[in-house]
C-alpha positions as a Python dict, from the first residue, in 0.01 Angstrom:
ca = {
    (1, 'X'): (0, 0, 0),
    (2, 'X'): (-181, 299, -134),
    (3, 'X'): (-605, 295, -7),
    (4, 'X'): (-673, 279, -364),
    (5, 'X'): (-453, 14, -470),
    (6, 'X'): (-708, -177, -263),
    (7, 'X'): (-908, -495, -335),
    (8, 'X'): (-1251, -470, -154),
    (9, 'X'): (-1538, -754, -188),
    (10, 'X'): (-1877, -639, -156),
    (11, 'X'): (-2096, -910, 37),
    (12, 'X'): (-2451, -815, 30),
    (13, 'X'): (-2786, -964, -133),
    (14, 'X'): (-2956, -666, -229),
    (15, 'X'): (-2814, -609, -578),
    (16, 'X'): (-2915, -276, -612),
    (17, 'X'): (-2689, -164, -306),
    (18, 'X'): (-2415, -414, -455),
    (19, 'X'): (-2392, -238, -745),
    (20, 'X'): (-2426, 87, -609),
    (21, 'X'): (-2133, 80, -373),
    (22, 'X'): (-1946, -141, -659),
    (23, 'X'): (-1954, 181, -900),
    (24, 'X'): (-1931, 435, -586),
    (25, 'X'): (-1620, 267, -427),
    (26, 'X'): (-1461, 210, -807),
    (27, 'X'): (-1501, 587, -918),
    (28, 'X'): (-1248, 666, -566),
    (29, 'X'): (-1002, 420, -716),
    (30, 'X'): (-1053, 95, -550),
    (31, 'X'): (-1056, -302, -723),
    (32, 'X'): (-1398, -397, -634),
    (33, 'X'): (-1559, -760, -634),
    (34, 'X'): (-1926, -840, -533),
    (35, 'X'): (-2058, -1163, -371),
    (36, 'X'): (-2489, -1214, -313),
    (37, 'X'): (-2432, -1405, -30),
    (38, 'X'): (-2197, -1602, 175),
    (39, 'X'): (-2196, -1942, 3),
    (40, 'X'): (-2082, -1654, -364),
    (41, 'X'): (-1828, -1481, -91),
    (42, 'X'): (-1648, -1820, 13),
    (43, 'X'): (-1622, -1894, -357),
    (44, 'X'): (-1456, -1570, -464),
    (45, 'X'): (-1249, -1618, -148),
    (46, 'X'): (-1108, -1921, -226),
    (47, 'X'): (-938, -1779, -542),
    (48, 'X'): (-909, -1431, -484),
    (49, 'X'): (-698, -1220, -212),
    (50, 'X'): (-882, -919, -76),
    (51, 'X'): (-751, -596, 107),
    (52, 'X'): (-1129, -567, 304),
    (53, 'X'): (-1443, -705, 297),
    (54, 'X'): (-1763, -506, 347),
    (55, 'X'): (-2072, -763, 459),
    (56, 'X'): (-2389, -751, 539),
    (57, 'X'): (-2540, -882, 853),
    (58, 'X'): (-2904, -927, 740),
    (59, 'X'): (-2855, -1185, 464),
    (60, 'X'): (-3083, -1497, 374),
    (61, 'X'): (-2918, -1808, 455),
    (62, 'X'): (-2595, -1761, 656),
    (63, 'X'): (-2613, -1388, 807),
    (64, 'X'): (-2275, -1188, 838),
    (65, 'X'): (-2172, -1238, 1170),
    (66, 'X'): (-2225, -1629, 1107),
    (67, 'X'): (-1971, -1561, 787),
    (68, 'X'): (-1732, -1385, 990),
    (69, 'X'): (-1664, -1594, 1275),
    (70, 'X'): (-1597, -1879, 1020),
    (71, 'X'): (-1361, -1698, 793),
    (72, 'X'): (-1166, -1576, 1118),
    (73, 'X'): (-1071, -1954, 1116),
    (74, 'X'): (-879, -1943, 886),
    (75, 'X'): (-782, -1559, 729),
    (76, 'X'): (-713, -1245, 895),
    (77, 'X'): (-841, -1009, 588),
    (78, 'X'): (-1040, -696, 826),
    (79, 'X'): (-1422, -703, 773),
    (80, 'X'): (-1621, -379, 809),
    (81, 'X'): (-2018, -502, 897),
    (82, 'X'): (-2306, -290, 748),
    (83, 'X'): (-2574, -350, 1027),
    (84, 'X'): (-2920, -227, 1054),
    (85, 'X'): (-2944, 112, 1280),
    (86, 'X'): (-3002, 72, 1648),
    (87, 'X'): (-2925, -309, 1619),
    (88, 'X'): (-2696, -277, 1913),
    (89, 'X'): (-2667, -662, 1941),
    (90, 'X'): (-2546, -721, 1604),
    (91, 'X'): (-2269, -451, 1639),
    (92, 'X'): (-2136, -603, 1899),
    (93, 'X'): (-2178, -951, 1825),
    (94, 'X'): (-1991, -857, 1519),
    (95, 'X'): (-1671, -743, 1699),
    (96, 'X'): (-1702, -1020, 1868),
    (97, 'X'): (-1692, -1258, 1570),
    (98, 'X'): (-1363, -1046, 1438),
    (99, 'X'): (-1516, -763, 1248),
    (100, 'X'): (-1316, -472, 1237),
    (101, 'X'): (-1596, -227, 1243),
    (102, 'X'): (-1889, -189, 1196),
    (103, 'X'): (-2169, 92, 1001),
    (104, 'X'): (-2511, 102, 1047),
    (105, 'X'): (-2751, 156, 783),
    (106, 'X'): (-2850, 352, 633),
    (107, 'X'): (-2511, 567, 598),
    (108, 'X'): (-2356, 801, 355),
    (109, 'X'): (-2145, 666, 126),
    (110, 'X'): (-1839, 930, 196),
    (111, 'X'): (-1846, 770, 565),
    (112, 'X'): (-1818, 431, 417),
    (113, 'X'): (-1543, 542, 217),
    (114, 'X'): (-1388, 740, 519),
    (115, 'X'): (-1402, 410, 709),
    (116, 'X'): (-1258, 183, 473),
    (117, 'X'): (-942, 388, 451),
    (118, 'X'): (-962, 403, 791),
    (119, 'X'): (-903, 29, 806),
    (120, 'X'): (-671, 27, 526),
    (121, 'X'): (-407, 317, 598),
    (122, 'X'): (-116, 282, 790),
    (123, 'X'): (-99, 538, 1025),
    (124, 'X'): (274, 637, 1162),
    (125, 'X'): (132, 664, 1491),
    (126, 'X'): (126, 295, 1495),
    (127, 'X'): (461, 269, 1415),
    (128, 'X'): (658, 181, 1741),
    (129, 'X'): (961, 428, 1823),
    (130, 'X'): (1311, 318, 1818),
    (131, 'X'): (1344, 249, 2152),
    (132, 'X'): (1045, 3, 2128),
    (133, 'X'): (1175, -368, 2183),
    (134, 'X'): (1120, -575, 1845),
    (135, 'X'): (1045, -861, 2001),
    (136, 'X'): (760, -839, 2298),
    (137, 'X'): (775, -1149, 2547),
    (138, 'X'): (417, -1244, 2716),
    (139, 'X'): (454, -1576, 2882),
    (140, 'X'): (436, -1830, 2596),
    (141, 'X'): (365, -1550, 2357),
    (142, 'X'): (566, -1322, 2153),
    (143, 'X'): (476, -1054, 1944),
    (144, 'X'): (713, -954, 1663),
    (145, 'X'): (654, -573, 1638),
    (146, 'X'): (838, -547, 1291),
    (147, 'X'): (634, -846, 1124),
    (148, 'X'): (292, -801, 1326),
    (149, 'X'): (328, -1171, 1436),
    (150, 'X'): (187, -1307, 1754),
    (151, 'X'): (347, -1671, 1814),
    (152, 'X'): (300, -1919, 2069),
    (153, 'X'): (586, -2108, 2125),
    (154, 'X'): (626, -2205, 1746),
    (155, 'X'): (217, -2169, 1669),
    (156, 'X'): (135, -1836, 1503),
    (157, 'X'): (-195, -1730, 1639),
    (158, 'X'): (-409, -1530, 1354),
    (159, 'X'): (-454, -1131, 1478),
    (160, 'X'): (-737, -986, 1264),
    (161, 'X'): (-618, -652, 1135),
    (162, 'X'): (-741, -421, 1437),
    (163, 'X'): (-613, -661, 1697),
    (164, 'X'): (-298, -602, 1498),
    (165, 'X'): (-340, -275, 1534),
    (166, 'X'): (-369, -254, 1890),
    (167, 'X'): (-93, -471, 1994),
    (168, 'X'): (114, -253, 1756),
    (169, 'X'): (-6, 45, 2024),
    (170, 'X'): (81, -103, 2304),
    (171, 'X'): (422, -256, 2148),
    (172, 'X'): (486, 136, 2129),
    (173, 'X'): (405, 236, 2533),
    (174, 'X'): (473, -98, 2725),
    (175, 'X'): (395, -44, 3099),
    (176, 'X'): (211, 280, 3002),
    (177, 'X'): (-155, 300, 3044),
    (178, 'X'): (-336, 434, 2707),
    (179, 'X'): (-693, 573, 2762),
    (180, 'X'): (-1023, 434, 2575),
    (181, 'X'): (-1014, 764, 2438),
    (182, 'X'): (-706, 737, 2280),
    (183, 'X'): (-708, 415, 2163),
    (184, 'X'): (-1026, 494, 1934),
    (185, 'X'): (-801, 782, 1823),
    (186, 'X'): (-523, 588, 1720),
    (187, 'X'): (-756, 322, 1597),
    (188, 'X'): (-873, 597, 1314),
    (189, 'X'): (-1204, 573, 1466),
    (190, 'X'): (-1472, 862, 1521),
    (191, 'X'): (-1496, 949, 1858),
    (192, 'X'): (-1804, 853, 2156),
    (193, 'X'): (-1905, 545, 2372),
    (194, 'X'): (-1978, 332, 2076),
    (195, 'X'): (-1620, 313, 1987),
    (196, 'X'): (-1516, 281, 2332),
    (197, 'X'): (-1700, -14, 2403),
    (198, 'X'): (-1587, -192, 2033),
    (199, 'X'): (-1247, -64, 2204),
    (200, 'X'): (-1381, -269, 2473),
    (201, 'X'): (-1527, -570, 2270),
    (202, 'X'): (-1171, -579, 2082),
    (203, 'X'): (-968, -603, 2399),
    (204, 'X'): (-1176, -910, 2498),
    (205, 'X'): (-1112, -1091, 2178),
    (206, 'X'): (-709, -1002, 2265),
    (207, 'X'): (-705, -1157, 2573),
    (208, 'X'): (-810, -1487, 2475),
    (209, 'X'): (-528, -1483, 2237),
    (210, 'X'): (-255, -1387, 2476),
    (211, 'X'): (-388, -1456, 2815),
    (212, 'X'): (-344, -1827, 2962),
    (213, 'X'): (-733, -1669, 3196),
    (214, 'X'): (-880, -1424, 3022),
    (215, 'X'): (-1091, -1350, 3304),
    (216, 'X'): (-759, -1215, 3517),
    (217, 'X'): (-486, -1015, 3264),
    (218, 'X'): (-127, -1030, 3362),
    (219, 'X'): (9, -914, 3047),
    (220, 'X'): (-324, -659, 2885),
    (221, 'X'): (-410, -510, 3211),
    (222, 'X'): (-725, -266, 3274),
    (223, 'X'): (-607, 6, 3510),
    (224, 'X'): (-901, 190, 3696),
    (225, 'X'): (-937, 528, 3555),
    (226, 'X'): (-669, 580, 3308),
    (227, 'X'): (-763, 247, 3033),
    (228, 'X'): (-570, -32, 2938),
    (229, 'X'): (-170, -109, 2953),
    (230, 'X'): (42, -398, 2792),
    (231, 'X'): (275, -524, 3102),
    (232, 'X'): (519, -773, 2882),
    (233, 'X'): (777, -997, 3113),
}
């Protein structure tokens, strides 16, 4: 899929933003939809199929990360958070609810459009090489590299897209440690400790999903000094 083949929804209740980034992100080619707040969001979402979602965190009502950690029930579309600058908390929070990234305001639109095809492209560095097994085993999990699936036994457990992304890394180097560094780098991410420690916030999330105790990796191992590495069975 082409960036600009893309269907974005808008999620924010300040119309005169909405419609800003509506005719912004339309001029560079995208399908935008806009939603005031998350009650309008869940209704669009129920009939419509979106390539990203760009929300708000201060909303009235139900705030963003509220929104998020309820539609990562039940879809795995990525969501890129607009938070307020310096709100530390709410950035992280965020990953933590299954946003894929996050921008604080106020930003430049051209690094809201950098980051939304950051999200969307498919980079061939996350492609894994030939030798790559297809199928990773992890205990009760497997990961189908081809498909991007994660099962459990016969249970598919929901990736959001940048957990997808990184098992898709690791699929590539098993038993081969990949720096924080890196991983923001493959991730399409601008580099500093920020990233890093979303790198860091994202890994967490992973574990849960693939880990029977979190708390103590066998399979998504830290390794002192050189990051993290994906030890399959």
């Amino acid at each position: 899929m082409n960036d600009v083949d893309a269907h974005l929804l808008i999620v924010d209740d300040d119309e005169r933003i909405r419609g800003l980034l509506q005719k912004f992100l339309i001029r560079n080619g995208f399908l935008v939809s806009s939603a005031r707040d998350a009650a309008h969001a869940r209704r669009l979402l129920s009939g419509l199929d979106f390539d990203l979602i760009v929300l708000d965190v201060m909303m009235p009502g139900e705030d963003g990360i509220s929104l998020t950690r309820d539609l990562r029930q039940t879809i795995t579309t990525p969501i890129l958070l607009l938070t307020a600058k310096g709100e530390t908390e709410d950035r992280i929070s965020g990953l933590e609810a299954g946003a894929d990234d996050y921008l604080s305001k106020p930003f430049e639109p051209k690094e809201l459009l950098l980051r939304i095809n950051a999200i969307l492209r498919r980079m061939p560095a996350l492609t894994p090489e030939d030798t790559a097994p297809k199928v990773l085993s992890l205990g009760p999990i497997r990961y189908d590299v081809d498909r991007g699936e994660l099962w459990r036994d016969s249970e598919l457990v929901r990736l959001t897209a940048t957990e997808n992304q990184l098992m898709k890394i690791f699929a590539a180097r098993p038993g081969e440690p990949i720096s924080r560094a890196n991983l923001v780098e493959d991730l399409g991410r601008d580099h500093g400790q920020a990233q890093e420690r979303a790198v860091d916030v994202q890994i967490t999330r992973l574990r849960r999903k693939i880990e029977h105790d979190p708390k103590q990796p066998r399979y998504l191992q830290t390794v002192r000094g050189a990051g993290y590495m994906l030890a399959p069975d």
